[in-house]
C-alpha positions as CSV (number, residue, x, y, z in Angstrom):
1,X,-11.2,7.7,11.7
2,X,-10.5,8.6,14.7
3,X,-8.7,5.7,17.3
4,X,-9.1,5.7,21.2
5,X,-6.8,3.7,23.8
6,X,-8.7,0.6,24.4
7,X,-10.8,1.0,27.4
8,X,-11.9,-2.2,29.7
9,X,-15.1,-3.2,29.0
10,X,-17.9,-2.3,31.1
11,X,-19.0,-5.9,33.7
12,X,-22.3,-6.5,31.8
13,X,-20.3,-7.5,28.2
14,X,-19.3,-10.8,29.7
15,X,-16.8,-9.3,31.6
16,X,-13.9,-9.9,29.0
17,X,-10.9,-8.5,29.2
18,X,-9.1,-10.3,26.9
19,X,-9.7,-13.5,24.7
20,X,-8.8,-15.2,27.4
21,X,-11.9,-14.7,29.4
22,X,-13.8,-14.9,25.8
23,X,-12.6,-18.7,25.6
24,X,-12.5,-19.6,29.1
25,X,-10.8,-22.8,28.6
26,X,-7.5,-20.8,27.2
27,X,-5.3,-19.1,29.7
28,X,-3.8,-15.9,28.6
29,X,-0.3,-17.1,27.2
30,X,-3.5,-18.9,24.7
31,X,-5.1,-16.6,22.9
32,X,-5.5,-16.9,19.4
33,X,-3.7,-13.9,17.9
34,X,-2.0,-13.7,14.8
35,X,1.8,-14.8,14.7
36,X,4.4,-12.2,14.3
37,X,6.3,-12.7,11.0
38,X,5.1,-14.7,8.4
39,X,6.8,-15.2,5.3
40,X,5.9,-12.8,2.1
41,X,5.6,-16.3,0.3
42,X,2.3,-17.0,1.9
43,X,-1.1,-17.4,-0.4
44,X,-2.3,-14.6,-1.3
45,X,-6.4,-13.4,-0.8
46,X,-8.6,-15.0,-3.1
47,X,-10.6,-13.9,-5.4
48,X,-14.7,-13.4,-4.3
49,X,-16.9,-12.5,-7.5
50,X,-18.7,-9.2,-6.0
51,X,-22.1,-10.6,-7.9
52,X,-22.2,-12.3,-4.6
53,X,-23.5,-10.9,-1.1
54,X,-21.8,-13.2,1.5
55,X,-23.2,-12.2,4.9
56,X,-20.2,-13.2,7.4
57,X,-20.6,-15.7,11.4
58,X,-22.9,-18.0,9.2
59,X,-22.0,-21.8,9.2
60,X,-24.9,-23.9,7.5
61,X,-25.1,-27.8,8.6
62,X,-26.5,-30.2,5.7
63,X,-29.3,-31.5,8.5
64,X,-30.4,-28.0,8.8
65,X,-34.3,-27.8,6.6
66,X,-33.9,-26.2,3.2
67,X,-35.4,-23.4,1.9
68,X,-35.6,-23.0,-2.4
69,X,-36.0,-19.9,-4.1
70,X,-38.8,-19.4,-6.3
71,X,-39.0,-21.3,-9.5
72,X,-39.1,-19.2,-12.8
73,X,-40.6,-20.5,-16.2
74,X,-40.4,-19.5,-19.6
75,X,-42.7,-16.4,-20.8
76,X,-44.9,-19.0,-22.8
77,X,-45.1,-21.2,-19.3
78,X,-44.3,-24.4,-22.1
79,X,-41.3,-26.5,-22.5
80,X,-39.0,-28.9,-21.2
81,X,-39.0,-29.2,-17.1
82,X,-35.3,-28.6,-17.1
83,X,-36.3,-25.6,-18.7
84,X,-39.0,-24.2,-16.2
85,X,-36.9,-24.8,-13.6
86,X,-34.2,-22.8,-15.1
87,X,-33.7,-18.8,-14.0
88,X,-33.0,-16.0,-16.8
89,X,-29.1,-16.4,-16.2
90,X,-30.0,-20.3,-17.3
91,X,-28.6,-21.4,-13.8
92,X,-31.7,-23.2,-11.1
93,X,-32.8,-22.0,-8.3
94,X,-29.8,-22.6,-5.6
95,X,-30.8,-24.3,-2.4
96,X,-30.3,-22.8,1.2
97,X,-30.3,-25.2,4.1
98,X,-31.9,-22.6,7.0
99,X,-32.3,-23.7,10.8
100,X,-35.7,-23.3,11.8
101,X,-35.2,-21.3,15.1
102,X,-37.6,-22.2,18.2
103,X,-38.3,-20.1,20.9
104,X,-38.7,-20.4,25.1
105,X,-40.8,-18.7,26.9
106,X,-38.5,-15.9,28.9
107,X,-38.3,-16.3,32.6
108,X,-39.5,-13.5,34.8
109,X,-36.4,-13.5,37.0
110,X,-33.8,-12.3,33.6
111,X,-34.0,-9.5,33.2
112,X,-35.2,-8.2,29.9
113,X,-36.2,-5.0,27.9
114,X,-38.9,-4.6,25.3
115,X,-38.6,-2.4,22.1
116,X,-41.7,-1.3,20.0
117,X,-42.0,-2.9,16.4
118,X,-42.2,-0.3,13.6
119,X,-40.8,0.8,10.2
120,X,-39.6,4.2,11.2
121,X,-37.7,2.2,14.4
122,X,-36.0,-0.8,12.8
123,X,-32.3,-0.1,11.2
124,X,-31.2,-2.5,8.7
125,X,-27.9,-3.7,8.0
126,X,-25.9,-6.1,5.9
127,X,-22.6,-6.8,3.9
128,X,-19.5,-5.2,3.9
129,X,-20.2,-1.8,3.1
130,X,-22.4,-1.4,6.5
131,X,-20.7,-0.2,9.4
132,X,-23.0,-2.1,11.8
133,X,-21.6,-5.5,9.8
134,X,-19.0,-7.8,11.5
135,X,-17.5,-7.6,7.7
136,X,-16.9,-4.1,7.4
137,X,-13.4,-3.0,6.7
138,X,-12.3,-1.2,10.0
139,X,-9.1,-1.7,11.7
140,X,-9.6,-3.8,15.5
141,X,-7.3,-4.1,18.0
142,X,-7.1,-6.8,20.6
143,X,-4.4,-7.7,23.1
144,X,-2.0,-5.6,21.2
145,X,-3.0,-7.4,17.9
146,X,-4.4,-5.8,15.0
147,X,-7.2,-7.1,13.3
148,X,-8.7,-5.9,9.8
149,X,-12.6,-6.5,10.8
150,X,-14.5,-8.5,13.2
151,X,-14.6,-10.8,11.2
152,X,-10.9,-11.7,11.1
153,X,-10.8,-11.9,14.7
154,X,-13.7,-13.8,14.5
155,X,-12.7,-16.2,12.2
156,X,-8.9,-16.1,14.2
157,X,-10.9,-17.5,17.3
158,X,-12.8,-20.4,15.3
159,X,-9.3,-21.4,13.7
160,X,-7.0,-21.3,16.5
161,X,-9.7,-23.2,18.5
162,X,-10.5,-26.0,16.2
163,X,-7.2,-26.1,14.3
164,X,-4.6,-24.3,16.1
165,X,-2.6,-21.4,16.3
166,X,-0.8,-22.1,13.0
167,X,-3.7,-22.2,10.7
168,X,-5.2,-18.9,12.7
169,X,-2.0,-17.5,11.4
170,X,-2.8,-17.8,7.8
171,X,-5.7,-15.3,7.7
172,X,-3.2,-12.6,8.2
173,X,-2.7,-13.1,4.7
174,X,-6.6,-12.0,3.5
175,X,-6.9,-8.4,3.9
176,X,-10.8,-7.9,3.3
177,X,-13.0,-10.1,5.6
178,X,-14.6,-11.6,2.5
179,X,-11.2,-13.2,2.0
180,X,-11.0,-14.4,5.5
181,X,-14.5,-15.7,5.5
182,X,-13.3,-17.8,2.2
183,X,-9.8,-19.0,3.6
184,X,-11.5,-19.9,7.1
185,X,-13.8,-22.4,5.1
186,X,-10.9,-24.0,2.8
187,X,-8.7,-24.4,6.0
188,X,-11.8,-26.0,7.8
189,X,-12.6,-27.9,4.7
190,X,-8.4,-29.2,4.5
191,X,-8.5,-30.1,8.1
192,X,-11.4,-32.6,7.8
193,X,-13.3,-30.5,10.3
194,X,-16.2,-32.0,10.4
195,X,-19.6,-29.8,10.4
196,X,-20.8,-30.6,13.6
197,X,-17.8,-29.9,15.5
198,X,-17.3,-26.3,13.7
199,X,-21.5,-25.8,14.8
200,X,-20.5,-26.6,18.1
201,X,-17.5,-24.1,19.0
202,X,-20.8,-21.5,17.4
203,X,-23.0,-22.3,19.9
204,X,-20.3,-22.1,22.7
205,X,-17.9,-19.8,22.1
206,X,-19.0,-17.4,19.5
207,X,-21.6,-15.1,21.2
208,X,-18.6,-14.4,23.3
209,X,-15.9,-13.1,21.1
210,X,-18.4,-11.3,19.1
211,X,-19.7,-9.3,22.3
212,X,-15.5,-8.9,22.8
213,X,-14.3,-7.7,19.6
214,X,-17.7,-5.5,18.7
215,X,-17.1,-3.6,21.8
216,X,-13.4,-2.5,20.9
217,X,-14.4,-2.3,17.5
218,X,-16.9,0.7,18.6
219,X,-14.8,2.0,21.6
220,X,-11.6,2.6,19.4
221,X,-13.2,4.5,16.4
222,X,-14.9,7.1,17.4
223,X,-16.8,7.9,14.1
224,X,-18.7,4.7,14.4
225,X,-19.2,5.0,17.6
226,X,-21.3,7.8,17.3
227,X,-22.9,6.4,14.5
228,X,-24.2,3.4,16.7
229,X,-25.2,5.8,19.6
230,X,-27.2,8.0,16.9
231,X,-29.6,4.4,16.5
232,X,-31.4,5.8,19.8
233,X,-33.4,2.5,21.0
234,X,-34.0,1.4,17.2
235,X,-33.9,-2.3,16.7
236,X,-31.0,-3.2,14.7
237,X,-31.7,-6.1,12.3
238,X,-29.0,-8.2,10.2
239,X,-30.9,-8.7,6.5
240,X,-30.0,-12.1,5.1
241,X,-31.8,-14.8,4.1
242,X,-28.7,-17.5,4.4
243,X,-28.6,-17.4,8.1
244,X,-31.1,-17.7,10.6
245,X,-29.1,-17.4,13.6
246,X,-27.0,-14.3,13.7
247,X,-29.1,-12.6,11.1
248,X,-33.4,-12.6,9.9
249,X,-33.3,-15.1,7.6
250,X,-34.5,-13.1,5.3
251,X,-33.7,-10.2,3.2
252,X,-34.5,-6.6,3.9
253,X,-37.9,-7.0,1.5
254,X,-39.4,-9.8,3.3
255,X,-38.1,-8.0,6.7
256,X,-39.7,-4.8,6.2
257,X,-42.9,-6.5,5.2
258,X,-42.9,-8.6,8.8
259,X,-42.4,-5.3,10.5
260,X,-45.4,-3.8,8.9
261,X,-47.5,-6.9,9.6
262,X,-46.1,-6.8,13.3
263,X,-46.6,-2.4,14.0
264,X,-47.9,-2.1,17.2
265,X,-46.5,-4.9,18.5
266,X,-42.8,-5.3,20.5
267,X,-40.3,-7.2,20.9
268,X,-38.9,-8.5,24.7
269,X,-35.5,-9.8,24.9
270,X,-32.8,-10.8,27.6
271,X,-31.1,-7.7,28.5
272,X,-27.5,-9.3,29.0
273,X,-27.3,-11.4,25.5
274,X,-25.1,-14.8,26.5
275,X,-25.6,-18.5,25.3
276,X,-27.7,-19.5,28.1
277,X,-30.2,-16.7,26.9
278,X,-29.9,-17.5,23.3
279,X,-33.2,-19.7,23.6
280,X,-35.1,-16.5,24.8
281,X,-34.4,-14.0,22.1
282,X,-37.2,-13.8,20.1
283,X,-37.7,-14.1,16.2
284,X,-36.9,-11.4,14.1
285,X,-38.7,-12.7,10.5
286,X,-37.2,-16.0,10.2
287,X,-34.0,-15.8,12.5
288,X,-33.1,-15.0,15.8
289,X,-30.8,-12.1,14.8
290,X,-28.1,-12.2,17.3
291,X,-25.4,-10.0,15.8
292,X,-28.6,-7.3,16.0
293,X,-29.2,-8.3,19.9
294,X,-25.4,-7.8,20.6
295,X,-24.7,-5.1,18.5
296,X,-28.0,-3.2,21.4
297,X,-26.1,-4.3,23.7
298,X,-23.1,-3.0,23.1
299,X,-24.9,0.1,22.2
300,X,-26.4,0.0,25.7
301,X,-22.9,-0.6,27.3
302,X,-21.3,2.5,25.4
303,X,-24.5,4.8,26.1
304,X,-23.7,4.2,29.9
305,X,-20.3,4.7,30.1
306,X,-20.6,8.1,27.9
307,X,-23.1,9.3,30.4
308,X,-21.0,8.1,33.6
């Protein structure tokens, strides 16, 4: 890939020019950036059975509604109940506790912009090997510190908020941002942190450094860059049926089958995509699908600056 010079950010993506402004309560000598030198002796990554499709920004609360997946029974439909509520792989059903996401009315006086439902105008993404993911491998850099994905620096903010600098300094140690997702949850977890203070720094601080660290992630490559431009207007959707807030909250099967039902229809949204807004966006399946709404934004933000 090719890297650019960071550029400042255009005034409409929260005007950040460095974490500072991300996190206004942390002045500049604040910033949650990765300490210089750490020790060869630290933990290494651990190890994340690929089976799995982790889907990283997604923190789940135990008062949040639950959603099961569908029970399976043997071919004969007989047998023990333990048995009928077993899967082939002779594990149950595993239980996702979902937000149900509620929607206000958007005010005439925000200003907004409306996008046409339909299957040949919908991009979806998710997991790792998608460039439009926050946990796709691509090198970041922020205030002269590198980060391996937006999800590091993501995860970087959360820690150095909620447990300091020191513990944000650990994650250098997880290369791939599976690993950091992982090691953000068992330094949370060793900390005590309790649930609803970790759901609270989400729904204050992370639309934020997501809108920061997405914009140099697509100003400083250019390959991607042009890969997010080449979306046109298309409505980019985050597939995953474990978070209802940043993604659908639902995978890209059930997505592409509320698309169909909704053709013909659109979808009106806040034009500049803060927390204050967050109640307006609408739903996208079963989620509000913010990473998608910031990720247009962005898109809208590089568009105009290419054209200037």
């Amino acid at each position: 890939m090719n890297k650019k010079s960071v550029g400042q950010p255009p005034e409409g993506l929260h005007e950040t020019k460095s974490l500072a402004s991300a996190l206004p309560e942390k002045n500049a000598e604040q910033r949650p950036k990765y300490v210089q030198i750490l020790k060869q002796e630290t933990a290494g990554p651990a190890q994340v059975s690929p089976a799995k499709s982790p889907v990283g920004l997604g923190n789940s609360s135990p008062a949040e509604s639950p959603v099961v997946e569908p029970k399976k029974t043997n071919a004969k439909g007989k047998g023990s109940k333990k048995n009928n509520f077993a899967q082939q792989n002779g594990k149950r059903p595993f239980r996702v506790f979902l937000k149900k996401q509620e929607v206000v009315a958007l005010p005439s006086e925000i200003k907004s912009r409306e996008l046409p439902i339909a299957p040949d105008n919908v991009v979806y993404f998710n997991g790792p090997t998608h460039y439009l993911s926050a946990l796709y491998p691509c090198t970041v850099v922020v205030d002269g510190n590198e980060y391996n994905s937006v999800e590091h620096y993501y995860q970087a903010c959360k820690l150095y908020v909620l447990t300091g600098e020191q513990s944000a300094a650990q994650l250098k140690a997880s290369e791939t941002p599976i690993e950091v997702k992982k090691a953000t949850k068992n330094i949370l977890k060793e900390a005590k942190i309790p649930a609803k203070k970790i759901s609270a720094w989400k729904d204050k601080d992370s639309i934020a450094v997501l809108k920061h660290v997405i914009y140099h992630k697509f100003n400083q490559n250019d390959e991607l860059k042009v890969k997010l431009l080449d979306t046109g207007d298309k409505i980019l959707i985050q597939t995953y049926i474990g978070d209802t807030y940043f993604a659908a909250g639902a995978n890209a099967k059930y997505t592409s089958t509320w698309v169909d039902r909704h053709v013909n229809q659109s979808l009106k949204y806040p034009e500049n995509v803060v927390v204050d807004n967050v109640q307006y966006l609408p739903l996208v399946a079963n989620g509000k699908n913010v990473l998608g709404w910031i990720l247009m934004q962005v898109r809208d933000e590089l568009r105009m600056r290419s054209s200037a």
